[in-house]
N, C-alpha and C positions, 0 to 999 in steps of 0.2 A: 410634401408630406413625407418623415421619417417613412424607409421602410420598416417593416416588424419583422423582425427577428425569427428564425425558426428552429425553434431550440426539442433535441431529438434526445429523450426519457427511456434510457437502457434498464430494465426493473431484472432484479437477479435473486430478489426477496429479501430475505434479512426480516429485524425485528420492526423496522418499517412497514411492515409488509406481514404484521405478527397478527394473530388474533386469539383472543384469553376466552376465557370462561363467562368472566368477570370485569368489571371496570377498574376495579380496583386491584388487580390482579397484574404483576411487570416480572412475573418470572413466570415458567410453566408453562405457555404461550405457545402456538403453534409457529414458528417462524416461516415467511413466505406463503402462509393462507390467502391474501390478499392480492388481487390482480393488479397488472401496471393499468387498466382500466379506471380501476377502482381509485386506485390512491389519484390518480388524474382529477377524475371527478368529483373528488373529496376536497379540491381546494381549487373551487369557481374560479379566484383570481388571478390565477395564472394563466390564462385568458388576454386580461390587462395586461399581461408584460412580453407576451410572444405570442407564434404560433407554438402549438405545443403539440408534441403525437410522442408516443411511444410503442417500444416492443418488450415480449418480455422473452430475457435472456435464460433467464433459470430461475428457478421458486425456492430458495434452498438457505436452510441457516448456516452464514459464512464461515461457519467452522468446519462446513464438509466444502469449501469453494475446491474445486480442483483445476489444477494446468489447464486442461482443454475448455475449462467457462474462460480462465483468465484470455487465453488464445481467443476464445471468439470475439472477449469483448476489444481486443485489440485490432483484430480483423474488422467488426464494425465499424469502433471509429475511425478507421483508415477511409475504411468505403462510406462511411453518412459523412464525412470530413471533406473529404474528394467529391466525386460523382455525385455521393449522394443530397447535394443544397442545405447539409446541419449548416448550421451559425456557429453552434455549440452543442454539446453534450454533456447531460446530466444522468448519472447512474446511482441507481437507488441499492445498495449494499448493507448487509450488516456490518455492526461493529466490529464484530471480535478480529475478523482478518482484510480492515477497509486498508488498512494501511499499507498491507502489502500489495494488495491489487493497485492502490493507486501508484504506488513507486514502480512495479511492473508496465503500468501504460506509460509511467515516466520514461522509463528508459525506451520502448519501443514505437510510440507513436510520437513522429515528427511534424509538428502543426504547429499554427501560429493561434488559432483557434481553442475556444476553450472545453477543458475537459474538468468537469465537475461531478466529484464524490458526496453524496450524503447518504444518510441513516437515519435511525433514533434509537436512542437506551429503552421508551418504553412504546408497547407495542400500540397496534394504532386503534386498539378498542378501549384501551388505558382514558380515563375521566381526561388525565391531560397529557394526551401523549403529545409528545415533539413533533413526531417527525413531519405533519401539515408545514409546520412553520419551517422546517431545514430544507423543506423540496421546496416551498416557494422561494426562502433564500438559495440556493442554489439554484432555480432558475432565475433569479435574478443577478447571479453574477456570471452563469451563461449567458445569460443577454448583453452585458452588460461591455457598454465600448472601451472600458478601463483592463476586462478581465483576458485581452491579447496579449498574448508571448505571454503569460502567468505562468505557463505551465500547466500539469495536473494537482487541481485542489479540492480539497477537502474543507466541505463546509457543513459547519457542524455548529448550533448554538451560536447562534449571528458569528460567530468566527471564521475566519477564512486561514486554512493551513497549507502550506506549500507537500507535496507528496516526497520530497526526501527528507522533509524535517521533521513531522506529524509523528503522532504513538497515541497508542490510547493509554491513559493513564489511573482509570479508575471503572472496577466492577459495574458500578451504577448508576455513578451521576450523569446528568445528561450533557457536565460539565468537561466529558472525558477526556477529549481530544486537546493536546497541549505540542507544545514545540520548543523541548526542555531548553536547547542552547540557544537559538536563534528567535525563539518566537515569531506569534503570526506575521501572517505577510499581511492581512486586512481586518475589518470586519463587516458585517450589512448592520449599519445604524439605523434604524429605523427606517428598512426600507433602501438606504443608500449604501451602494457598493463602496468602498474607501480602504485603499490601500496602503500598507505604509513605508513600501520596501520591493523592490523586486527579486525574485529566486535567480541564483547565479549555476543551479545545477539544469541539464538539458538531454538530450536524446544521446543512448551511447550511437558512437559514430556506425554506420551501414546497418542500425535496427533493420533497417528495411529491406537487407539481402535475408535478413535473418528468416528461417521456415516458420510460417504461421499456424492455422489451425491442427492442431492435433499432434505439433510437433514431441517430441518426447524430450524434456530436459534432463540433466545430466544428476544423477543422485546426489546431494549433498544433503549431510546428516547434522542437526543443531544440539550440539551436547552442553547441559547447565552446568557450571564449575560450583563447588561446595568444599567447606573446610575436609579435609579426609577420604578427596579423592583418588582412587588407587588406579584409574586411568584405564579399567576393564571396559568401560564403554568406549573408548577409542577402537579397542580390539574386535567388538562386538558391530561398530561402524563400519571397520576393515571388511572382515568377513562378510558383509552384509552386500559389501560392493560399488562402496560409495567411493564418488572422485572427490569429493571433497568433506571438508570436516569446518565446521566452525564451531568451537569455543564460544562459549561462554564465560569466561573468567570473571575473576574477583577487582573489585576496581578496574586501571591500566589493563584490563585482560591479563589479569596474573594467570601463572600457569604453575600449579600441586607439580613437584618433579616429578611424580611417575608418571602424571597427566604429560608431560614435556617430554617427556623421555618417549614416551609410545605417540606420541605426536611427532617425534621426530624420524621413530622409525616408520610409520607411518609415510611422510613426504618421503624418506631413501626407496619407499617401495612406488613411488608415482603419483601419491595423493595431496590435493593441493589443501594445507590448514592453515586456516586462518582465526588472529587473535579477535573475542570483540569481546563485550563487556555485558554481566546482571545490570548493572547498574542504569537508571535510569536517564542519565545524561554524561554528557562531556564524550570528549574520541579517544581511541585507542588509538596511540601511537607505538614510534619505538622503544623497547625497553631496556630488558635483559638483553647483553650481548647473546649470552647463547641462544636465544631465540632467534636471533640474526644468522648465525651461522646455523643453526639447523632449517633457515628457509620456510623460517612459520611466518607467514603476512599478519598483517593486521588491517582492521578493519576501521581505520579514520573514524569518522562523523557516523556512521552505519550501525544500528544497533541488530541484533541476531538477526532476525527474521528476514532485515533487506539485506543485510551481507550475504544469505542465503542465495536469495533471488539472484541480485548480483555477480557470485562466484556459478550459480547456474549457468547467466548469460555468457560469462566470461566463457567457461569449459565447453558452452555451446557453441560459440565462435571460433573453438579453437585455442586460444589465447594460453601463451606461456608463461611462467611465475612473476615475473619482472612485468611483463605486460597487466598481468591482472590487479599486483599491488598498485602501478600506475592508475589503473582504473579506481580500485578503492581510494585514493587519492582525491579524486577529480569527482567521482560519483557518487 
């Protein structure tokens, strides 16, 4: 007889975890009112596809997530991964910042084992909220003997998304989660995991000398590019103390001259900028020569948020200009 699987439920709240007034009610909502208890035993079935237990990490709508939950939950799945007998790991997250927590476990937990995100857009007192059916699907592709080496994924509306390629792409549909250049890597058909592609992105190299819980990351500041920027928020970054700057440009990560210009004086004083893009798909490559010679990186396949993360880890290991665009490259 198969053994069963014993798949370990990280709840950190979200609007999974929401409860309204109302049934009819998907905004307004309490986010993280609901225990990892609760949502467990709101969907019997999961049951039928493992052992199933959880804990709960944080109660919090993921728009206040900070470093030190992101840190714990990276410390967890090390320790239920290792010592502690997971199979797998499913972590119950809001929307609004699933994306960055999961590319963050990407890059620092080294496992062959699976690490699975979900949520829901409406809360779980909603007439027909999601989010029952996203946590059975993700415990089914934590269970799941196809869902090793995957990586960290993001499963969202039977969809299965890889955590470097993932965005959320829409205020409200439950539809939101997409993977503008590369598309999903699976989906759960009725029930059956199915994937169609493996992720080529992986752990940066010595995550694991990296300091864990409570460690303090290195400031980098996300500025949005707009026709008529006069480049006083770069100044306003400076001052502020940040080692790094990431842009937001127009297309290609264009860059307004003044914006360029105080980006550049910016790097001559120590700060590492990098280009990345508003726009909702395609990479930032090389462009303007002068952008080359004043030493502003760019941000490949990354769109803001993970080049963030990213240029954190980088500045946290130390890492030199040359070295970190290598990483943007690769990560």
């Amino acid at each position: 007889m198969k053994q069963r699987k014993h798949i370990y439920v990280l709840a950190t709240g979200g609007t999974i975890a929401g409860q309204a007034e109302s049934g009819v009610a998907t905004t307004g909502y309490r986010a993280g009112a609901v225990s990892v208890d609760a949502l467990l035993s709101a969907v019997p079935e999961l049951s039928e596809l493992a052992e199933v237990s959880g804990e709960q990490v944080a109660a919090i709508d993921s728009k206040d997530m900070t470093e030190q939950i992101q840190w714990e939950l990276v410390r967890r799945c090390r320790e239920l991964l290792t010592a502690g007998g997971a199979d797998g790991i499913v972590i119950t997250h809001g929307t609004d910042t699933m994306e960055e927590t999961a590319y963050f476990l990407s890059l620092l937990v080294d496992t062959e084992k699976p690490i699975v995100l979900t949520g829901a857009m409406r809360p779980a007192t909603a007439l027909s909220a999601d989010g029952p059916l996203n946590l059975l699907d993700a415990v089914r592709v934590a269970a799941s003997d196809v869902a090793g080496g995957m990586g960290v994924l993001v499963v969202m509306n039977n969809q299965i998304d890889g955590a470097h390629d993932v965005t959320k792409t829409h205020t409200m549909s439950v539809d939101t989660f997409r993977s503008p250049d590369s598309g999903a890597l699976g989906r759960v058909n009725d029930g059956e995991v199915t994937f169609f592609r493996r992720p080529v992105h992986t752990p940066l190299p010595h995550s694991q000398s990296l300091p864990g819980e409570g460690a303090s990351l290195p400031q980098v500041r996300i500025l949005y590019g707009y026709g008529g920027d006069d480049g006083a928020l770069v100044e306003a970054a400076v001052r502020s103390g940040a080692r790094g700057i990431i842009y937001a440009g127009m297309g290609n990560g264009s860059l307004p001259q003044p914006v360029e210009q105080r980006l550049a004086a910016a790097v001559r004083q120590g700060i590492v900028a990098v280009r990345s893009s508003r726009g909702c798909g395609g990479s930032v490559t090389q462009a303007e020569a002068s952008y080359e010679q004043a030493h502003i990186l760019y941000s490949g396949t990354l769109n803001p948020q993970k080049a963030r993360i990213l240029l954190q880890l980088a500045l946290l290991q130390g890492r030199d200009r040359s070295e970190i665009q290598e990483l943007f490259l690769r990560y």
